[in-house]
N, C-alpha and C positions, 0 to 999 in steps of 0.2 A: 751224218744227219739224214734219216730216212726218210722218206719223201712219197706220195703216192696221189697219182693222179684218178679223177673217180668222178661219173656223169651223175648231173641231179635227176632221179628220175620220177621223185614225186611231180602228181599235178601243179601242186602251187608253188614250186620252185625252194628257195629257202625265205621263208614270210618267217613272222615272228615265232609263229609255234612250233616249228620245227630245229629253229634254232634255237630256241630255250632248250631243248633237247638238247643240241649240241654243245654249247657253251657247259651245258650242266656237263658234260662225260668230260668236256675238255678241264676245266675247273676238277674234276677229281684224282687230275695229275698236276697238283700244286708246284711240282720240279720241275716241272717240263715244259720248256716252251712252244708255243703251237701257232702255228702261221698258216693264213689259207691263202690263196694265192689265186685269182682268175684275169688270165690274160696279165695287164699293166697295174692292176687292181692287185692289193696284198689289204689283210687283218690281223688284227689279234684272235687266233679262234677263241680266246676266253672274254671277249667283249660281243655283245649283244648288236649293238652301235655301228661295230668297226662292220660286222660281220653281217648287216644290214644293207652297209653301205657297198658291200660286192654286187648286189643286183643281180643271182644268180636266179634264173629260170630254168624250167624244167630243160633239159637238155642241152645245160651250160657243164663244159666239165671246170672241175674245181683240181685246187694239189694241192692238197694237205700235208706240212713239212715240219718235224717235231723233232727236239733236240732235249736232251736232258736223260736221266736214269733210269725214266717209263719211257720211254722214246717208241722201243718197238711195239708194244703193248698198246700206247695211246694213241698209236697211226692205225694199227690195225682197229681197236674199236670203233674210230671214227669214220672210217672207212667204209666199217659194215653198218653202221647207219646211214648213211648219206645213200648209198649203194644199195640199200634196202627200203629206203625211200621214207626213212622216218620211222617203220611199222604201220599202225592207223591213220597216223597224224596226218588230215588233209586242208 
């Protein structure tokens, strides 16, 4: 199960807009389960809600841990978003 740790390093942390982004890339691996994890804190990365309720601020690292048949593929995308701080999205 691949696993990869990754700092928020937009300004507004992970707010709603930026994680609509994310749930949407995670949701396009329908097989694949997707966990984020900060600190004692875990979600569903394909819930808006769960993934809300992590409270991550700019400079909180997250680990995003994905199991299923896109595994390797849906860690690294989400990675390179979080990692890239969304693109515009501020």
């Amino acid at each position: 199960m691949p696993a990869q740790s990754v700092e928020v390093v937009n300004e507004v942390g992970l707010h709603a807009t930026p994680l609509a982004q994310f749930v949407s890339k995670a949701r396009a691996f329908p097989e694949t389960s997707i966990r984020v994890h900060r600190g004692e804190r875990q979600a569903d990365g394909k819930s808006l809600i769960g993934m809300l309720a992590l409270e991550a601020l700019k400079g909180t690292t997250i680990t995003i841990e994905t199991d299923g048949p896109a595994a390797d593929e849906a860690l690294a995308v989400l990675v390179e978003l979080v990692a890239g701080g969304f693109g515009a999205v501020r």
